[in-house]
C-alpha positions as CSV (number, residue, x, y, z in Angstrom):
1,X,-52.6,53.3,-33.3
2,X,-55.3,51.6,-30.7
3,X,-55.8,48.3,-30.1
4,X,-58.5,47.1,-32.5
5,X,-62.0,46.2,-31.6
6,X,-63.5,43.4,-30.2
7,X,-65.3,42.5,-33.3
8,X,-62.1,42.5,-35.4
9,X,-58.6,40.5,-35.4
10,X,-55.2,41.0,-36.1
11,X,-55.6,39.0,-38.9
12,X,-58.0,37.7,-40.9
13,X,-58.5,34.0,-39.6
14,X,-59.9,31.6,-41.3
15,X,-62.9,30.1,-39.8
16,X,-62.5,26.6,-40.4
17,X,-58.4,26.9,-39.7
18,X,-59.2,28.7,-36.8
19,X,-61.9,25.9,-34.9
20,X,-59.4,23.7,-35.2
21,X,-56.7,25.4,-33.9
22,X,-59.1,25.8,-30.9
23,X,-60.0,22.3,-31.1
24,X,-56.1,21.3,-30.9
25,X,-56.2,23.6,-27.7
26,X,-58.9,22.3,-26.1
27,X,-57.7,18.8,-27.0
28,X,-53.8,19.2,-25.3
29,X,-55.9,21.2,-22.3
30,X,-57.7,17.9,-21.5
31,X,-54.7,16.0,-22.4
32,X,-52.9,18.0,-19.5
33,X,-55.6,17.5,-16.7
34,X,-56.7,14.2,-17.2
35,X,-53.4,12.9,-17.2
36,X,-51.4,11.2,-13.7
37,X,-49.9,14.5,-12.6
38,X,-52.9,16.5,-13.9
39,X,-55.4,18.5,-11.2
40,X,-57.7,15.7,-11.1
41,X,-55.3,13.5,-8.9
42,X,-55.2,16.1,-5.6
43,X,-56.8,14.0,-3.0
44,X,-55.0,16.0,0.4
45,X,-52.7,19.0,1.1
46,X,-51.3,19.8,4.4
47,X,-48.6,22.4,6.2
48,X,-45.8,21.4,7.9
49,X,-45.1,22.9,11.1
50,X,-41.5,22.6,12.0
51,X,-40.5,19.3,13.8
52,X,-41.8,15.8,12.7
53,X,-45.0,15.2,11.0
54,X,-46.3,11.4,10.9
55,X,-47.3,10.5,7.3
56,X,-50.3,7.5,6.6
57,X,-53.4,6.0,6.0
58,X,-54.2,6.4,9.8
59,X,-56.4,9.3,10.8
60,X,-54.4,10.3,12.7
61,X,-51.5,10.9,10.9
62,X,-51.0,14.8,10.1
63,X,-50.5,13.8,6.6
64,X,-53.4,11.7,6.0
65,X,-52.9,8.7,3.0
66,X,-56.4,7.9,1.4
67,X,-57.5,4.7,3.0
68,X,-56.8,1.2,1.7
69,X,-54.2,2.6,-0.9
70,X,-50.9,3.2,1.8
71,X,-50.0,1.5,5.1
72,X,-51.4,3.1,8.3
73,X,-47.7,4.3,9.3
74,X,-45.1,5.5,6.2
75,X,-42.9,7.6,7.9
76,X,-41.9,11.0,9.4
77,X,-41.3,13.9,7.5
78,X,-38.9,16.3,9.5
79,X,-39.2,19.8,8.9
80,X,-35.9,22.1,10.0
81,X,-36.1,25.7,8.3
82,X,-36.6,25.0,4.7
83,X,-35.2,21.3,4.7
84,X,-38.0,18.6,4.5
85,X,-37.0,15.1,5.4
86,X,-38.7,11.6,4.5
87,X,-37.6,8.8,7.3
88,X,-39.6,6.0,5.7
89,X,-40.3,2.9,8.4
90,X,-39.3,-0.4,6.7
91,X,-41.6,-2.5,4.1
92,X,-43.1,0.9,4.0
93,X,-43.4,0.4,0.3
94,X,-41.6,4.3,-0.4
95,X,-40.2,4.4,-3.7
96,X,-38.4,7.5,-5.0
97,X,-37.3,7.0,-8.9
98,X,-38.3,3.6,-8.7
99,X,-35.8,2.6,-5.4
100,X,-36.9,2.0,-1.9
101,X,-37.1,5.6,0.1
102,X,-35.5,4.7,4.1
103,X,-34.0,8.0,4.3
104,X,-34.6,11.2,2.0
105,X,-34.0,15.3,1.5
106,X,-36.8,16.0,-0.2
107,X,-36.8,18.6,-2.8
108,X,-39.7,21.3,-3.1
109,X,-41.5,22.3,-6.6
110,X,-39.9,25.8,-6.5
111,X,-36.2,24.2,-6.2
112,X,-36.2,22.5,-9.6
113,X,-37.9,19.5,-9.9
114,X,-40.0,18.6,-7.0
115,X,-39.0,15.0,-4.8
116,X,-42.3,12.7,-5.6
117,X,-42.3,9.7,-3.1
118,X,-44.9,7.3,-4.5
119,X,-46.6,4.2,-2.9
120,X,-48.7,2.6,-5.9
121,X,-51.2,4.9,-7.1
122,X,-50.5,7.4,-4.4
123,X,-47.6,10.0,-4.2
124,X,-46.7,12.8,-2.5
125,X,-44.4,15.8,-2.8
126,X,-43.2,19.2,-0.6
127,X,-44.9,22.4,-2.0
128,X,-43.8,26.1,-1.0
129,X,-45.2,29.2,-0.8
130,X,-43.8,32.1,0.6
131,X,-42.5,30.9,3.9
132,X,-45.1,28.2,4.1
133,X,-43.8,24.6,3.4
134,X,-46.6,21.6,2.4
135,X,-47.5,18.3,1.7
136,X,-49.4,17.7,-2.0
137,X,-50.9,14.7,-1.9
138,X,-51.7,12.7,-5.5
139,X,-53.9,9.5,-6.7
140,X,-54.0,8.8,-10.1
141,X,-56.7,6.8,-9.3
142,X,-59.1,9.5,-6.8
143,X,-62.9,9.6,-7.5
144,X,-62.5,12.7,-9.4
145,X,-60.3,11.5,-11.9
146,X,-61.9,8.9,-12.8
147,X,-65.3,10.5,-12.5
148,X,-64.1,13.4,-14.9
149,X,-66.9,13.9,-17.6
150,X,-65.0,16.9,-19.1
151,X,-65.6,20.6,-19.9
152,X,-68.3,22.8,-21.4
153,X,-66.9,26.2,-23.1
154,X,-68.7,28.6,-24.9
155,X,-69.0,28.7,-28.8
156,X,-65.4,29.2,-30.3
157,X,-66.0,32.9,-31.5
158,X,-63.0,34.3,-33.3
159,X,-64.3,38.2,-32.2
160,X,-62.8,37.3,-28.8
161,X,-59.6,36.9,-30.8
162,X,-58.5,40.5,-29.9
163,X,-54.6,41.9,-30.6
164,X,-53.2,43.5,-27.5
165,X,-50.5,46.7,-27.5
166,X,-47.9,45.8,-24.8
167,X,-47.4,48.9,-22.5
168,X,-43.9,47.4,-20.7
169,X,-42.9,48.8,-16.9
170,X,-39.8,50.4,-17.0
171,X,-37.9,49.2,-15.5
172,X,-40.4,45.6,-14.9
173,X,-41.9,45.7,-11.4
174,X,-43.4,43.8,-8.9
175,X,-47.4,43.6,-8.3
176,X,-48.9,41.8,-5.7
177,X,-51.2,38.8,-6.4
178,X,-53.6,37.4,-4.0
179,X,-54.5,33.8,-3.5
180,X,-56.8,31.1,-1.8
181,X,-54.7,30.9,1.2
182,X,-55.4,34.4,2.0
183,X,-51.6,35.6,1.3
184,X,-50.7,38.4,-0.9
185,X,-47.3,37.5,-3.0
186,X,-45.6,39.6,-5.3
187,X,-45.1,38.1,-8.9
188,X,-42.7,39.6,-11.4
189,X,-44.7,42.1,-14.2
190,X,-42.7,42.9,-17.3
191,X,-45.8,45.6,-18.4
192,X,-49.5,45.9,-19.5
193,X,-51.8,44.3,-22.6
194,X,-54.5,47.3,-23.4
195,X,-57.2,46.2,-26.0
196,X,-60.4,47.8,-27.1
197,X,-63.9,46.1,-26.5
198,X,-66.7,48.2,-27.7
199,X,-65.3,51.2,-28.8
200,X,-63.8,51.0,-24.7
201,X,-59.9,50.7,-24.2
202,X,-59.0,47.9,-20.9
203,X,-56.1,46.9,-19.4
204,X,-54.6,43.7,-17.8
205,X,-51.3,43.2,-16.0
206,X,-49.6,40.3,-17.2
207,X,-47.2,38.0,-15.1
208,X,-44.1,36.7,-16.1
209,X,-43.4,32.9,-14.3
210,X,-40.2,32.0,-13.7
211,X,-38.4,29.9,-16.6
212,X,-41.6,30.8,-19.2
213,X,-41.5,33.4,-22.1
214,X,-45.4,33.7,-22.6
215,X,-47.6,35.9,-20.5
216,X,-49.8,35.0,-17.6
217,X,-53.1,36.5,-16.8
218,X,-55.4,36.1,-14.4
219,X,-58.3,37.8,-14.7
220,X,-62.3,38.4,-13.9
221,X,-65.2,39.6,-15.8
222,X,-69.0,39.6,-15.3
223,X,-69.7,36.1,-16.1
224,X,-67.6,34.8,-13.1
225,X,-69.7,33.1,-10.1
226,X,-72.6,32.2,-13.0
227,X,-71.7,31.1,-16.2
228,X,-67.8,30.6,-15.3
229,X,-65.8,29.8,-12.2
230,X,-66.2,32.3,-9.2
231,X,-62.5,33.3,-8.9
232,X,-61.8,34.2,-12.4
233,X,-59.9,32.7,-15.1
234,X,-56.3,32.0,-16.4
235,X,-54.9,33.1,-19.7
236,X,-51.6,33.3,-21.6
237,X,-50.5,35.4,-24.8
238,X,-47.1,35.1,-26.7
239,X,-44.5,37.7,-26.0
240,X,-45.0,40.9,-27.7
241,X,-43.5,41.5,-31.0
242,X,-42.9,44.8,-32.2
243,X,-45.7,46.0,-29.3
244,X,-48.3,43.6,-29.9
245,X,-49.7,40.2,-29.3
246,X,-52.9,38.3,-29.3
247,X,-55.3,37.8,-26.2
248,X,-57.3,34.9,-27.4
249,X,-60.1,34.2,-25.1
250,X,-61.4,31.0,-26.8
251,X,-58.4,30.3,-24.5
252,X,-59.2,31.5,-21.4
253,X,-59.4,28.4,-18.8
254,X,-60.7,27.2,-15.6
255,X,-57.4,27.3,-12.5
256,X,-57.3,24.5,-10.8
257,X,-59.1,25.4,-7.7
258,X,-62.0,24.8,-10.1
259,X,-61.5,21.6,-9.6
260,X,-59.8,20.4,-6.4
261,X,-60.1,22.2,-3.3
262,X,-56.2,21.3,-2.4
263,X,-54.9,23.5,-5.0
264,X,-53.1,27.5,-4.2
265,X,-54.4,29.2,-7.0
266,X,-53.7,32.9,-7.5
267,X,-56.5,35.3,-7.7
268,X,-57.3,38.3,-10.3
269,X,-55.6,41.5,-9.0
270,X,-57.8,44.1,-8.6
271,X,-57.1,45.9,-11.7
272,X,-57.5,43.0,-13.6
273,X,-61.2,42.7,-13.2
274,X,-62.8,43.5,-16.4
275,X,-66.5,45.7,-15.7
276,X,-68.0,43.3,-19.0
277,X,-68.8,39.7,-19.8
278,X,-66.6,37.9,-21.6
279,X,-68.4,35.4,-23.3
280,X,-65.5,33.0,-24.2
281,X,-63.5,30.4,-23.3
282,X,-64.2,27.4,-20.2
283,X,-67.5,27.9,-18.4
284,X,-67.9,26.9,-14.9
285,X,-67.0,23.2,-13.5
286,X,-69.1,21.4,-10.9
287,X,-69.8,22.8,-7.7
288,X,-66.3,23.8,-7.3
């Protein structure tokens, strides 16, 4: 048995029960990105090269502080392989959990949780990907935070509320994902989610991130670089049961590179890129 159309659902939803589910959605979405780890605080993201790497308000730091909200000289981070060091100078006004930072190993967001070194509003913490080691910069207070107006979406539409068949790889495998920085990484694929639009059967690869159980997708359609963001959109469904699940795309949202240029945000695989509009979900933000 197929995948059903686009103008049906798994099951019949009821309209009003159904907005606000959306409406809860779109509520813990804004929740999420307006709050003080949320997109809207990047302000800065630089590489480490191996070696020592002055971090400050001062230009001419290589990892450059916003101006008037850290001291003109911090520290030194000391890059040696993977191993990223913080020697904070003194009254440099480092904290890490609250305690003055002189000298600290600073964890990276894909070794558990990440080291954040904060000086008031403004923190910073070690990033990797692949072999490529770098330095996130936050503000809870930066211009686009508090200049955040929020988003526009299309109509909530429950036709875009489509059930998927899971086709799993056997054994799971490997596809490579593109990104902003110009890399190519291979993410983890447990299989496929084919659905019908039209009377027309479509696939998408799903991802599987490390620690979750739901699916990632990142995908493109013909509405991207007009109505919605350039790069595509994001996605996630719940794991199959019995061979199905639900790609709702009243849910599909913005990535972050949307909205900060200091974000790595994958990119749609090829075969992810959908020949038809998909009329649902986040439109566009800014100029981004």
């Amino acid at each position: 048995m197929g995948a059903l159309p686009v103008g049906s659902s798994p099951s019949p939803v009821p309209s009003s029960s159904y907005d606000e589910e959306i409406g809860r959605w779109k509520a813990q979405r804004l929740e999420r990105l307006r709050s003080e780890t949320g997109w809207l605080t990047l302000v800065g993201l630089y590489w480490l090269e191996p070696g020592a790497s002055s971090v400050g308000s001062d230009p001419a730091s290589r990892v450059v502080l916003p101006a008037g909200k850290a001291p003109a000289r911090v520290g030194i981070l000391e890059r040696d392989g993977d191993r990223v060091t913080l020697h904070a100078l003194p009254g440099s006004g480092a904290s890490f959990e609250g305690k003055p930072v002189e000298t600290l190993t600073l964890r990276s967001d894909v070794d558990g949780e990440p080291s954040v070194v904060s000086l008031g509003s403004v923190s910073f913490l070690i990033i990797r990907r692949a072999d490529r080691l770098g330095v996130r910069v936050r503000d809870t207070q930066s211009a686009t935070r508090l200049g955040f107006r929020g988003l526009e979406s299309f109509p909530v539409d429950a036709k875009w509320r489509v059930e998927a068949r899971f086709e799993p790889h056997v054994p799971p495998r490997k596809i490579p994902i593109p990104n902003v920085l110009g890399t190519v990484i291979p993410e983890e694929s447990p299989g496929a989610l084919v659905f019908d639009l039209d009377g027309q059967s479509y696939r998408l690869d799903a991802v599987l991130e490390t620690g979750e159980v739901d699916l990632f997708i990142i995908f493109a359609d013909r509405t991207n670089g007009t109505e919605t963001y350039g790069a595509g959109r994001f996605l996630y469904a719940a794991p199959p049961a019995n061979g199905r699940t639900v790609l709702d795309f009243n849910k599909a949202y913005n990535p972050p590179c949307a909205f900060t240029p200091f974000a790595t945000c994958p990119l749609p695989p090829r075969q992810n890129r959908l020949p038809v509009r998909v009329t649902a979900g986040e439109k566009k933000y800014g100029e981004h």
